[in-house]
Steps between C-alpha positions, in 0.01 A plus 500: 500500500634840407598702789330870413617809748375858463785756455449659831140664569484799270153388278445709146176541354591413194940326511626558139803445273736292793825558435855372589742822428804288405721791505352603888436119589165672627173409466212762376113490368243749464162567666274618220191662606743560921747741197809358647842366424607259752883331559608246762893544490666178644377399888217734485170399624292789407536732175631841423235638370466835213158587443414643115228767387379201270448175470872302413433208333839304415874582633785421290923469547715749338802421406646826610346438823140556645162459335278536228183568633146534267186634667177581350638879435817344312869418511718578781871444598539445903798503668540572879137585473491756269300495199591631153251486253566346169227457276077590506334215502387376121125453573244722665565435835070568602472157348819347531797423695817358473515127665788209503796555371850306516867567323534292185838341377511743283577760796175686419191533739224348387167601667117447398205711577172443686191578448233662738218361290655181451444577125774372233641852485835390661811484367874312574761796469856493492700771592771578252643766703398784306127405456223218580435297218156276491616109472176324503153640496100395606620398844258560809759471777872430366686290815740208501791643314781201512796352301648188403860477619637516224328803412352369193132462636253774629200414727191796560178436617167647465357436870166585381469234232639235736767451229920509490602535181898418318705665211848434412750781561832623424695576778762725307199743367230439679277432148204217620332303278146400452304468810389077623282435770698350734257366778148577607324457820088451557319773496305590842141326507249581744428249799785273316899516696744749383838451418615881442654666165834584431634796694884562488769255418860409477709216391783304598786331444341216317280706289184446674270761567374579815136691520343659759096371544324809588162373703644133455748532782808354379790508276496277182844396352430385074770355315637672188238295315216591726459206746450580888814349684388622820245706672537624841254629734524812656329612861339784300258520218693764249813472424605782261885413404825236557818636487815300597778636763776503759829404381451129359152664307306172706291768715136539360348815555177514458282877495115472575184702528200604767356738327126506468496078645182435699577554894469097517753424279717720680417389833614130339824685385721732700783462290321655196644751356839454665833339292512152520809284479615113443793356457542294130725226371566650146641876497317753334677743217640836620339834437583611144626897567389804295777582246288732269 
């Protein structure tokens, strides 16, 4: 049985875009809708903590040191806390917002957008540096952003659609080839058990991908053909995002989510919304750093 621990007793509303800084061997997330930036530098038990005028959505390693940061009003550079601003956001941000993003092997971040109506109107960006330029189009919620090892496979999901979908991918210029769906999950059916859709994801040394449930309380691990090698349970009911960390990259972290759960569910649950970690046999692959 998988020994799950919280992270100490800070509890987001909404735990995004985990994090292992490989250049600060420090852990950090987001709280969405709580506008903060949270790190846990090494021994820590409870978070620094910088709140944000809007809602931060994915956190990124620079090469140069520091963050990327995207919130709903755009791109931002963080270090030591202060913010730069980089770039507007490319939508209009009364509808939209930006959502999960991760650092491709092409040293570029790669984030997709949300939508408030959960309409198709979202869109998976890359950042070239200069400007955001739209990837893939018609998604409702873009999430599970993931590589292959050797950088020559990219994962995305649409959460909405209960669907994770594949393209190949060079590595050397980030060009991405026709879009596969990669795995789906059952839709939710009144009266009928749930399993949860995929949230955030990451992948490890073997190439599987690991995929957060949300509302299906656990963490699914596919192989790179799609089969489920494992599925573990987790004490709470929406996980949001795996990450892998500490210095052998065998630390799970897992971000979750209270906000808006019935009072029941979180009476069940007191670790909701707080990081969750596990220990795993194979490593996971380290943080790929910002180099546009």
């Amino acid at each position: 049985m998988t020994d799950i621990r919280p992270l100490g007793e800070h509890a987001c509303l909404l735990g995004e875009s985990p994090l292992w800084h490989p250049l600060e061997a420090a852990f950090y997330c987001v709280d969405i809708p709580g506008r903060e930036i949270l790190r846990w530098r090494a021994g820590q038990s409870e978070p620094e903590r910088w709140p944000q005028d809007s809602e931060p959505s994915c956190v990124a390693a620079h090469a140069d040191g520091g963050l990327l940061v995207t919130r709903r009003d755009g791109l931002f550079r963080f270090i030591d806390g202060a913010l730069t601003r980089l770039a507007p956001p490319p939508y209009d941000p009364a509808r939209l917002r930006l959502n999960d993003g991760k650092v491709g092997p092409d040293g570029r971040l790669w984030v997709g957008s949300l939508s408030d109506a959960r309409e198709p109107e979202a869109v998976l960006y890359v950042w070239t540096g200069q400007r955001f330029e739209a990837r893939v189009g018609g998604l409702h919620v873009s999430n599970g952003l993931a590589w292959s090892p050797d950088g020559r496979r990219q994962y995305w999901s649409d959460t909405k659609l209960h669907r994770v979908y594949t393209a190949d991918f060079d590595p050397a210029t980030g060009a991405s080839g026709a879009a596969q769906v990669f795995a789906e999950f059952p839709a939710k059916v009144p009266g009928q058990p749930y399993g949860g859709r995929p949230d955030g994801a990451a992948v490890d040394a073997e190439g599987a991908y690991w995929s957060a449930l949300f509302e299906g309380g656990a963490l699914v691990r596919l192989s790179p053909t799609g089969d489920v090698l494992q599925r573990v349970s987790l004490p709470v009911t929406c996980a949001t995002m795996p990450t892998f960390g500490a210095d052998d990259l065998r630390t799970v972290y897992v971000t979750t989510a209270r906000e808006k759960r019935p009072a029941d569910e979180l009476a069940r649950e007191p670790w909701a919304g707080r990081v969750l970690t596990f220990r795993v046999d194979v490593p996971g692959l380290p943080a790929n750093l910002v180099r546009a």
